[in-house]
C-alpha positions in Angstrom: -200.2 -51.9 -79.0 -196.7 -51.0 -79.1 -195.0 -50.5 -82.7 -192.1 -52.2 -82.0 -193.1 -56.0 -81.6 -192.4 -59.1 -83.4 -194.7 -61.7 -84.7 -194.1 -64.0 -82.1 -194.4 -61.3 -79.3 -197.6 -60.8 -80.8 -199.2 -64.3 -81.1 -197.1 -66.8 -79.6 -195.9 -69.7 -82.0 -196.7 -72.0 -79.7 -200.2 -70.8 -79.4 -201.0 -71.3 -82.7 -199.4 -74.9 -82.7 -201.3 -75.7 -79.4 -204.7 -74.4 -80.6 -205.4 -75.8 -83.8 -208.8 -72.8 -84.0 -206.1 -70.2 -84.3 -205.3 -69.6 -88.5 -201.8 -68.6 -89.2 -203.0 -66.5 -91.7 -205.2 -64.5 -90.5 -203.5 -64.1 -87.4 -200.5 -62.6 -89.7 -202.9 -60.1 -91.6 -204.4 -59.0 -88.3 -200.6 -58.7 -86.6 -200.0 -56.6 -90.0 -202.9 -54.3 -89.4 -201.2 -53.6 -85.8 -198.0 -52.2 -87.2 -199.8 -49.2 -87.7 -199.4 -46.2 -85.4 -199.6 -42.7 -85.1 -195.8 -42.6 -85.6 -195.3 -44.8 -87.8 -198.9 -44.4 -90.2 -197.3 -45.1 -93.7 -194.8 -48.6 -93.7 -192.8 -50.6 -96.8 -192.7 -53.9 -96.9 -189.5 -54.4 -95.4 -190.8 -52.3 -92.7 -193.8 -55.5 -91.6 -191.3 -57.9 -92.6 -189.0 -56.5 -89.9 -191.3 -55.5 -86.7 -193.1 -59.3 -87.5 -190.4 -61.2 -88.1 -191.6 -62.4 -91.5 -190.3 -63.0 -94.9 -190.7 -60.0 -97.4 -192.6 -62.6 -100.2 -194.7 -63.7 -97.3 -195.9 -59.7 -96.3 -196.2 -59.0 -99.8 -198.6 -62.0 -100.5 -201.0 -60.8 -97.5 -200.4 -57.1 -98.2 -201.9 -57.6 -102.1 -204.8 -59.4 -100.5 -205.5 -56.6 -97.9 -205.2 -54.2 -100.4 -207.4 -55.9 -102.7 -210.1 -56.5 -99.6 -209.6 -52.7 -99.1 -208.4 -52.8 -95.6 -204.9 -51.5 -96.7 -203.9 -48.6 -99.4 -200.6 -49.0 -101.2 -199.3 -45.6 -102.3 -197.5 -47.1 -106.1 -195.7 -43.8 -106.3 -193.9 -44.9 -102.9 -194.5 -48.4 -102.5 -195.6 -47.1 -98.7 -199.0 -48.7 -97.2 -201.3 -46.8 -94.9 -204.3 -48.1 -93.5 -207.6 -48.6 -96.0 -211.5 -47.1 -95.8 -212.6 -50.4 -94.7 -210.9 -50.2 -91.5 -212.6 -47.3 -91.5 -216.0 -48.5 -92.2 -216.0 -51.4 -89.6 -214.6 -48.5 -86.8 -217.8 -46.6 -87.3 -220.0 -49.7 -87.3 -218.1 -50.3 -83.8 -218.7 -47.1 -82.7 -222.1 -46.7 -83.5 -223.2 -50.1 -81.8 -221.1 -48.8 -78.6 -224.7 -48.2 -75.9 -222.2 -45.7 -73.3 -220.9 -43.6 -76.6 -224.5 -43.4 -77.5 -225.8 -42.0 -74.2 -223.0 -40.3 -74.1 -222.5 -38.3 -77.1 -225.9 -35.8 -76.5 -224.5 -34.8 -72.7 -221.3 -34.3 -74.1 -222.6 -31.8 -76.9 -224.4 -30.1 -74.3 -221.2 -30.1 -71.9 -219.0 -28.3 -74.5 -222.1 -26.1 -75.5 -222.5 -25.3 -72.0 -219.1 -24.4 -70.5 -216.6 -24.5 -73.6 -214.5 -27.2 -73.0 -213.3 -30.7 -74.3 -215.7 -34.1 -72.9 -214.7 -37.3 -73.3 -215.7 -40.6 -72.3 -213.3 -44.0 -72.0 -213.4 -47.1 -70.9 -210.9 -49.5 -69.1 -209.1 -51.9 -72.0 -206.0 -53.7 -70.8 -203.7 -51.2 -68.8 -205.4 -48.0 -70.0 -207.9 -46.0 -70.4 -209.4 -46.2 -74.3 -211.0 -43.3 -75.3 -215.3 -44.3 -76.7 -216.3 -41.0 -77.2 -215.1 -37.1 -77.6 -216.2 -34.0 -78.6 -213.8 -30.7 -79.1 -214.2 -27.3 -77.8 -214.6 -24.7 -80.0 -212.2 -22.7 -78.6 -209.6 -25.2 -79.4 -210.0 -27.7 -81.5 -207.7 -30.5 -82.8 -206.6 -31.5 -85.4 -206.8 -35.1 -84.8 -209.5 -37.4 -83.3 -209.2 -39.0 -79.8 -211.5 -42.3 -80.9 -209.2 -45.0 -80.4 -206.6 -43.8 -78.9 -205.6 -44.7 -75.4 -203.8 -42.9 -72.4 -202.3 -44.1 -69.0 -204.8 -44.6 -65.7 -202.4 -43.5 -63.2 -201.8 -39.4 -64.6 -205.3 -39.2 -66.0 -208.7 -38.2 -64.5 -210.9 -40.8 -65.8 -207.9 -43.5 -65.4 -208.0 -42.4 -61.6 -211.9 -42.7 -61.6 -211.4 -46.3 -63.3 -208.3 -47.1 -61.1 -210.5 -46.3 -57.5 -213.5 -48.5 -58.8 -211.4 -51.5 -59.1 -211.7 -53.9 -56.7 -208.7 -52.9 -54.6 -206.9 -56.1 -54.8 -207.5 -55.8 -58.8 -206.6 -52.3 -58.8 -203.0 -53.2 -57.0 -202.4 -55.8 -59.3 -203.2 -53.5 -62.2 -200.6 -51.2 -60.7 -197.9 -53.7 -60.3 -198.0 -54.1 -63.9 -197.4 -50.4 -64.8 -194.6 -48.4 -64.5 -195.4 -44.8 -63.2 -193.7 -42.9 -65.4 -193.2 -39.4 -65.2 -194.7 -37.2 -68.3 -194.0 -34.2 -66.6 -192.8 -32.8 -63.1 -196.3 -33.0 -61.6 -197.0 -37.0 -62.6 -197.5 -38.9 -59.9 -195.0 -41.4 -59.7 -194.9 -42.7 -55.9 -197.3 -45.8 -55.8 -198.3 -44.9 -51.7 -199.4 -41.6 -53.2 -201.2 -42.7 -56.0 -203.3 -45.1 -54.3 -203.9 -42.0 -51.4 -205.3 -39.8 -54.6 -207.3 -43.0 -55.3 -208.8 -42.8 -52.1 -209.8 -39.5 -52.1 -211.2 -40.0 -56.0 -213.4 -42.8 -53.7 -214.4 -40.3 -51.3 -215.3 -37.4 -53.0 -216.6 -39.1 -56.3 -214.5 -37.4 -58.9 -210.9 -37.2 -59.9 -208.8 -34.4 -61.1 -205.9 -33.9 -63.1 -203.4 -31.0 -63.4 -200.7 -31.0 -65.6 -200.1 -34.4 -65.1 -200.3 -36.2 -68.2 -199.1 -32.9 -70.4 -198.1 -29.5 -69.3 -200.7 -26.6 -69.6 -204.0 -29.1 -70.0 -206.3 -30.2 -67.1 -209.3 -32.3 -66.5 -211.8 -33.4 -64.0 -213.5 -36.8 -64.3 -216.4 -38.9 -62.9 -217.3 -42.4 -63.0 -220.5 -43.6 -65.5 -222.1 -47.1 -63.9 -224.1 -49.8 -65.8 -227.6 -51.4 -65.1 -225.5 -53.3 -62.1 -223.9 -50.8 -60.1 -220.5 -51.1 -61.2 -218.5 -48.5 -62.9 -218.4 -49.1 -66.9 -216.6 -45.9 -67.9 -215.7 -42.4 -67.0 -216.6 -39.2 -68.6 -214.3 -36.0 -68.5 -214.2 -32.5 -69.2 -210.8 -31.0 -70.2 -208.8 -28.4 -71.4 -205.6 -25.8 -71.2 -205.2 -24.4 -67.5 -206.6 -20.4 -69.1 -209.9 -22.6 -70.0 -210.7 -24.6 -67.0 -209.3 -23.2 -64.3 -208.8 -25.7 -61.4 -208.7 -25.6 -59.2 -210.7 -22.6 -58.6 -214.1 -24.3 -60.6 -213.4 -27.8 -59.1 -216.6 -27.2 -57.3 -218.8 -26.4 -60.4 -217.7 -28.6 -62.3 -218.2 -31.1 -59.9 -221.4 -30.3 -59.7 -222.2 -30.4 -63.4 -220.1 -33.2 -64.1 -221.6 -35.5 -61.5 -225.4 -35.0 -62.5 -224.4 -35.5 -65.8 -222.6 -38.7 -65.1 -225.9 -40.3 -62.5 -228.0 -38.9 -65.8 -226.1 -41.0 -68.1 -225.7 -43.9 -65.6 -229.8 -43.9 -65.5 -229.9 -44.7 -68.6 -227.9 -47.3 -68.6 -230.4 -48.8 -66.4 -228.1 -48.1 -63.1 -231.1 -47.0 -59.8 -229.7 -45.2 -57.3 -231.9 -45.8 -54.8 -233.9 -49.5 -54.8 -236.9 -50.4 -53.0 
């Protein structure tokens, strides 16, 4: 979610009057707990009280209750608030009930054991891709986790994989909802040539990605399906051009990234081939 929102961007007024199961309160503490950002990971009071829209007495009065519940930290040095260990706590529960992370997580040991690169796996959530699952290589790790976060479908490889297994009449109105922004010179921001790459991500059963969403990085990504056939996720290997070289390895990794994909797919119940 964006940082800069008010309360009533968030959750409507008039939803809360016209559904009488909706409880102000907690909808406020929860709107609170979405101020947060990467950017913006340590706020004041008068910081909430701005972005929502709400009085200061009325931010302070659910910010010494989150505190005391342990979902928010209040730095008394400061006065600043960051997020709390129980938000913490409940993301790992989340994580460790998630059946594609998982599956996942063993073939994408193996993956950065194997050929020294990053692998991730995301699903669709609203108008990007939501990263599940990720594990660094060792030749260049981060210094910051991937869980959680979220990138755009249109200049990623597993947003291309999740854009192409749309429906395409859900796919287009997905796309009319985006704007195709450039992040560097090599995004693709013509809609008649996004949706030819999306055909050819059909075709050939993999996407790629170069320099698209940041200069110098890459990836190449294929699509995971569940027990019914339809694509659930993607799963991705990535790194800096020196590291993965597309496209002169497309074809291997291709390869290794496709049987790895129908292997995690299996067990997710999904049969290729049905009597």
């Amino acid at each position: 979610m964006n940082a800069s929102y008010s309360y009533e961007g968030w959750i409507p007024m008039k939803t809360e009057q016209a559904n009488p199961m909706i409880t102000q309160s907690v909808t406020r503490a929860l709107a609170i707990l979405s101020c947060f950002s990467d950017e913006q990971p340590e706020l004041r009071v008068i910081d909430f009280s701005k972005k929502l829209n709400l009085t200061q007495s009325n931010v302070s009065r659910l910010l010494a209750t989150m505190v005391s519940l342990g979902y928010v930290e209040k730095d008394e040095f400061s006065g600043f608030y960051r997020l709390g260990h129980q938000i913490i706590t409940l993301g790992g529960i989340a994580l460790n009930n998630s059946e594609i992370r998982k599956l996942a997580l063993p073939e994408l040991f193996d993956l950065e054991r194997r050929l020294g690169l990053g692998a991730n796996v995301a699903v669709l959530k609203a108008q990007s891709m939501f990263y599940l699952a990720h594990v660094d290589s060792h030749r260049s790790p981060r210094m910051y986790t991937l869980l959680g976060r979220s990138n755009p479908l249109y200049n990623t490889g597993i947003g291309k994989v999740l854009l192409a297994h749309l429906g395409r009449e859900e796919a287009a109105a997905l796309l009319d909802r985006i704007e195709l922004t450039a992040y560097t010179d090599r995004t693709i921001t013509d809609l008649a040539a996004l949706q030819e790459e999306l055909e050819q991500v059909r075709s050939s059963g993999y996407a790629m990605e170069l320099e698209e969403l940041a200069l110098g990085r890459a990836c190449i990504a294929a699509p995971l399906r569940g027990r019914s056939g339809k694509v659930v996720a993607g799963i991705s290997l990535s790194g800096p051009l020196s590291d993965i070289r597309l496209p002169e390895r497309e074809r291997e990794l291709a390869g290794v990234l496709i049987e790895v994909a129908d292997r995690i797919s299996t067990k997710m119940g999904y049969v290729t081939a049905r009597m």
